[in-house]
C-alpha positions in Angstrom: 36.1 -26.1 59.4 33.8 -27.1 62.4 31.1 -24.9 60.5 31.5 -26.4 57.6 30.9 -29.9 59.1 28.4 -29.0 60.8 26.4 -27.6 58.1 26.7 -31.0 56.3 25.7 -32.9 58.6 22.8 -31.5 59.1 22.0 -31.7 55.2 23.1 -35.0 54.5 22.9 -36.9 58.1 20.0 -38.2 60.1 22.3 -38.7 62.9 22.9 -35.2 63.6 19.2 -33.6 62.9 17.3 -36.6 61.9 13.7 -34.8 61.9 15.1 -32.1 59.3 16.6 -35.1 56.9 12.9 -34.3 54.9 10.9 -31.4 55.6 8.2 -32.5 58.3 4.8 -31.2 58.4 2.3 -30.8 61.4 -1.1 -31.2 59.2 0.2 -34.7 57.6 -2.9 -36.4 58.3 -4.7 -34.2 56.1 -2.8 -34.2 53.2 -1.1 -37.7 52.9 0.4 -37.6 49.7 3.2 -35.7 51.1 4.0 -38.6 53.1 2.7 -41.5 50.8 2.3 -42.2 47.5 -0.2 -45.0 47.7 -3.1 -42.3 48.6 -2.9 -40.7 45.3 -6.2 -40.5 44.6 -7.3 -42.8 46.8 -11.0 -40.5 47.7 -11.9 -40.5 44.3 -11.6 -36.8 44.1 -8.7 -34.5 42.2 -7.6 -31.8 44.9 -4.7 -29.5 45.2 -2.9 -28.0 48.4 -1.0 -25.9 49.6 1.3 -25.5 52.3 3.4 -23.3 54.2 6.1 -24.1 57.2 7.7 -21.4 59.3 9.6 -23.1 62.3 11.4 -21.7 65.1 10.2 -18.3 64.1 12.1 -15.7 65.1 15.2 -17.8 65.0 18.2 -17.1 62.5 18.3 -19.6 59.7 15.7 -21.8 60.9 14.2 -24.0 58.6 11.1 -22.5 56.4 9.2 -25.0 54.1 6.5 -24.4 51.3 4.9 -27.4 49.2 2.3 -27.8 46.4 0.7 -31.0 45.7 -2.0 -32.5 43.4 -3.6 -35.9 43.3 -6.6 -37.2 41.2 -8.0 -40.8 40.2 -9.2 -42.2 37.0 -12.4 -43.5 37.7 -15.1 -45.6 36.4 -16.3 -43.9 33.1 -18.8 -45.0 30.9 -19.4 -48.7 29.7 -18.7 -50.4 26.1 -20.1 -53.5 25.0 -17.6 -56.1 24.7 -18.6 -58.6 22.0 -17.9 -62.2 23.5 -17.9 -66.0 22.0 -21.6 -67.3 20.9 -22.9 -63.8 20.3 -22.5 -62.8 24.3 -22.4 -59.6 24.9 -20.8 -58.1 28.4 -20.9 -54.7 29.6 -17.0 -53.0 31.3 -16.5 -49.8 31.8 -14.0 -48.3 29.6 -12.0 -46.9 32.6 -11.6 -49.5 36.0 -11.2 -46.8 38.1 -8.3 -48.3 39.6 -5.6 -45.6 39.1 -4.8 -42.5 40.6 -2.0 -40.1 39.9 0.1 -37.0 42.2 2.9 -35.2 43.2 4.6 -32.3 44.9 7.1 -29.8 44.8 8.7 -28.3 47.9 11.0 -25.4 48.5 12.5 -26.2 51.8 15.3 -23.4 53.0 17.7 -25.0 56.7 20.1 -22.5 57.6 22.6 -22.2 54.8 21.4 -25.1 53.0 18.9 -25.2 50.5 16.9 -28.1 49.0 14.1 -28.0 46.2 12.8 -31.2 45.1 9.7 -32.6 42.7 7.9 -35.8 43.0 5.6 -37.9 41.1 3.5 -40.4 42.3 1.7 -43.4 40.4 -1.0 -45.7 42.8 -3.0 -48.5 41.8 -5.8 -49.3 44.0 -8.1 -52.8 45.1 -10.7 -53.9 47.0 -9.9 -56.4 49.9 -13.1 -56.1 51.4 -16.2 -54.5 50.8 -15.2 -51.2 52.1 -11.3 -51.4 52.5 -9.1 -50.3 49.8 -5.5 -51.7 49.6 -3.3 -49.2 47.5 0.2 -49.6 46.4 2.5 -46.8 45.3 5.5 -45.9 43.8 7.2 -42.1 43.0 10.1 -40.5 41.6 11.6 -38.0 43.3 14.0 -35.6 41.8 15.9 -33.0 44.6 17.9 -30.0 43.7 20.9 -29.2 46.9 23.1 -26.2 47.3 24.9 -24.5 50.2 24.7 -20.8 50.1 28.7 -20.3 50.8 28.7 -17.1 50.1 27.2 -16.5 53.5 29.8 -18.6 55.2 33.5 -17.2 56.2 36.7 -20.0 56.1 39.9 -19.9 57.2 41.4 -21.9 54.4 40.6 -20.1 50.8 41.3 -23.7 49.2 38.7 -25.3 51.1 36.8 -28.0 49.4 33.6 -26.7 50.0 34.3 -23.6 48.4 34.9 -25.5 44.8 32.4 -28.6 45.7 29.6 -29.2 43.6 26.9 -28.7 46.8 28.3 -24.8 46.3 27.4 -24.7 42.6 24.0 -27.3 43.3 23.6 -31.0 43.1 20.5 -33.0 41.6 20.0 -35.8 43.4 17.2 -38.6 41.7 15.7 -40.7 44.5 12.7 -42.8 44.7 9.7 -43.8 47.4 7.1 -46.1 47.9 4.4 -46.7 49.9 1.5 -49.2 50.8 -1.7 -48.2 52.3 -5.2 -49.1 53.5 -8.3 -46.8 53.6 -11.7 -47.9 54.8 -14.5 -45.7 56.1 -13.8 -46.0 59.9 -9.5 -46.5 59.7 -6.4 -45.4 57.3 -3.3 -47.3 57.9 0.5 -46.6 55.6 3.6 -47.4 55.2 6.0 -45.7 52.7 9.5 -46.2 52.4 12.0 -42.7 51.6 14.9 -42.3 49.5 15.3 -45.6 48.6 18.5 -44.7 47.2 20.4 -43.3 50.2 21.7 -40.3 47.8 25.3 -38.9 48.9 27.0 -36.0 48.6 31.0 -35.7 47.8 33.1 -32.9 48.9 36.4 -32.0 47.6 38.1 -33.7 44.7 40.5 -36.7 43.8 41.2 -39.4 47.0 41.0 -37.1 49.6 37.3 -36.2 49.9 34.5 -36.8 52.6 31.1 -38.3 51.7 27.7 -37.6 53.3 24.6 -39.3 52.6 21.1 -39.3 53.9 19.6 -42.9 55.2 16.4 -44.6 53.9 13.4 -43.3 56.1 10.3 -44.9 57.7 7.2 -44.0 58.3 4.4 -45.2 59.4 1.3 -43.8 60.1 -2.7 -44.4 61.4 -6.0 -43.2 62.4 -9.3 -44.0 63.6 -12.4 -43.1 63.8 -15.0 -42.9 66.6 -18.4 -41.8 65.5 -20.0 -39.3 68.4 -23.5 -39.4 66.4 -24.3 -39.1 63.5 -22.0 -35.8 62.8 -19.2 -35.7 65.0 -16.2 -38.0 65.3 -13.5 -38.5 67.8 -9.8 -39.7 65.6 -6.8 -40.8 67.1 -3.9 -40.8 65.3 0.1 -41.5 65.3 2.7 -41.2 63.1 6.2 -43.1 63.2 9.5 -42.3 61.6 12.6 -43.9 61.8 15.8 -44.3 59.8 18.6 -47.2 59.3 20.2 -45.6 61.9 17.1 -46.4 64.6 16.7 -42.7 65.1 12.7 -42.9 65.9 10.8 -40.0 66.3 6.5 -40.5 66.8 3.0 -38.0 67.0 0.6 -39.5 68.7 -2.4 -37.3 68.8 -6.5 -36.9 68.5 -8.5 -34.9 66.7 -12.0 -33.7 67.1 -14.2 -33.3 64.1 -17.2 -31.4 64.6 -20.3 -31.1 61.5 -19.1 -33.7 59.2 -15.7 -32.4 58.8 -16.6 -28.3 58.6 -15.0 -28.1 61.7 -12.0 -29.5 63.6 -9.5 -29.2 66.4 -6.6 -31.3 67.5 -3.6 -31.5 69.7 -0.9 -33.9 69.6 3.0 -34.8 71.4 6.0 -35.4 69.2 8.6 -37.1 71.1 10.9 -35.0 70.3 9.6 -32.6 72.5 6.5 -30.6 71.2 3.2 -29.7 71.5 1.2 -29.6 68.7 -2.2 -27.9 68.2 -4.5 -27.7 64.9 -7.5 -25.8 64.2 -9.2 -26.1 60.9 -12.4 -25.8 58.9 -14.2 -26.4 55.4 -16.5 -24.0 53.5 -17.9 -25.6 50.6 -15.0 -27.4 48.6 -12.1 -25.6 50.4 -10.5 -26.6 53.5 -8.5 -23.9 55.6 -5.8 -25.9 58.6 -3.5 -24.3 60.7 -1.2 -25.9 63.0 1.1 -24.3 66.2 4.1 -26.2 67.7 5.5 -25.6 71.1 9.0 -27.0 71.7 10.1 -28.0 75.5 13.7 -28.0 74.1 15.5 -24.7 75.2 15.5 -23.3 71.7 11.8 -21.8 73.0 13.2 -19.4 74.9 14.5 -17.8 71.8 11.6 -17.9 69.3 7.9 -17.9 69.1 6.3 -21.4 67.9 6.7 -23.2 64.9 4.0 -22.0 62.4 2.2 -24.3 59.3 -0.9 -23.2 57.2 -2.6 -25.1 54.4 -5.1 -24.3 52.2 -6.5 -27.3 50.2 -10.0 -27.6 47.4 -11.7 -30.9 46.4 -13.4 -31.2 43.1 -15.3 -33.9 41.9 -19.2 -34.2 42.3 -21.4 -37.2 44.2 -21.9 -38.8 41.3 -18.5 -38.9 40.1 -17.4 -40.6 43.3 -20.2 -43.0 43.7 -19.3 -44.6 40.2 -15.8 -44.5 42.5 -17.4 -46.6 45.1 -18.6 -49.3 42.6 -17.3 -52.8 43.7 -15.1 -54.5 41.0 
């Protein structure tokens, strides 16, 4: 019975292992949409990526995450004449550039629990300045749960686990959303997760126990330094925090050598990690690898936490300077 609590709590509660509520990833700031839906297309460019998460390796049952995720914008296309009162004529472009789309879908595998989910993200994007972009975003998320019980041993053959709905999977529907500035120098965000605190129920009629997951927080910036005309110095941080004021931060800085072809960074988590990335661009692909080193005793036992993403950009100058049109 202990297991079995256990277990769930780790799924469904951010009290008990708050930073595995969601999959984390040590490359966020490179690929935001996995954290925001506001940035959907927010560079003017469509772009896929991939990514792969291998913590505590080495360590039975440790969680092991993969994600997929796409983004593109509908930008500024050609312009139509729009026939006006007294024979005026005005040009506007058929598109106003001001959309972008995305999504993701994650395989994410935490001992005995497993959790697949799909999201889909819809931004709308203004000008508040000359060159800062306020976007605002909204996704669906749809999550697939199911505790591999076969793998478990219980005292009790009628225990409600073993005829629960987690055993056979749940779908859970959820939603997120997520506000976010982007100007040449700074990015700043804010996205709000499963705004429906989805539960679990286990066992049947009155006597049952229910777990659900809390409404998560995150915020997130970064800023640039400009070390000539190539080479930038970019601090960053990210926040997360639940209902339950469990807080966990990065605060890091990244170096970015030849106009993003190369870059290196290293970073603290609070929660007691060392983080170091290493990346680089050829062409329209970009290649990021990321190490962790816990301080927690769980070290001594494994070797690192492991992430690699692979991303490419498509979209020509052209196409984003029509982008960078002012409205």
């Amino acid at each position: 019975m202990k297991l079995k609590i256990v277990i769930l709590l780790m799924f469904f509660s951010g009290a008990v292992a708050f930073s595995q509520q969601l999959p984390i990833y040590s490359q966020y700031i490179y690929n935001k949409i996995l954290i925001n839906p506001s940035v959907a297309g927010s560079d003017g460019y469509t772009s896929y990526s991939l990514t792969a998460r291998e913590q505590w390796v080495g360590y039975p049952g440790a969680p092991r995450t993969v994600s997929a995720a796409w983004q593109t914008r509908f930008l500024k296309q050609k312009f139509s004449i729009i026939q006006k009162s007294g024979n005026r004529q005005s040009f506007r472009p058929s598109t106003d550039g001001r959309v972008g789309l995305g999504g993701y879908i994650f395989s994410d595998k935490n001992g005995h629990i497993g959790r697949n989910g799909v999201q889909f993200s819809y931004a709308y994007h203004t000008w508040v300045q000359e060159k800062t972009q306020l976007s605002f975003g909204l996704a669906a998320n749809a999550y697939h749960f199911r505790v591999d019980v076969d793998k478990l041993s219980f005292q009790d053959p009628d225990d409600p686990i073993l005829n629960s709905s987690l055993r056979r999977g749940v779908f859970v529907p959820d939603a997120t959303f997520g506000v976010s500035l982007l100007n040449p120098k700074f990015s700043l965000g804010v996205s709000v997760d499963q705004l429906f605190q989805a539960s679990g129920k286990i066992g049947g009629g009155e006597a049952y126990n229910r777990f659900g997951v809390e409404r998560q927080y995150i915020v997130y910036g970064s800023y640039d330094f400009y070390q000539g005309l190539n080479n930038t110095i970019q601090p960053s941080f990210l926040f997360v925090t639940t209902e339950q004021l469990m807080p966990q931060a990065d605060i890091g800085v990244t170096f970015i050598l030849n106009n993003n072809d190369f870059w290196a960074g290293l970073a603290y988590r609070t929660s007691k990690a060392l983080i170091g990335t290493v990346g680089m661009r050829y062409n329209n692909m970009f290649i990021g690898y990321a190490f962790d080193f816990t301080m927690q005793e769980i070290q001594r036992v494994t070797y690192g936490t492991h992430e690699l993403s692979f991303a490419m950009k498509f979209g020509d100058s052209a196409r984003k300077y029509r982008w960078l049109d002012r409205y």
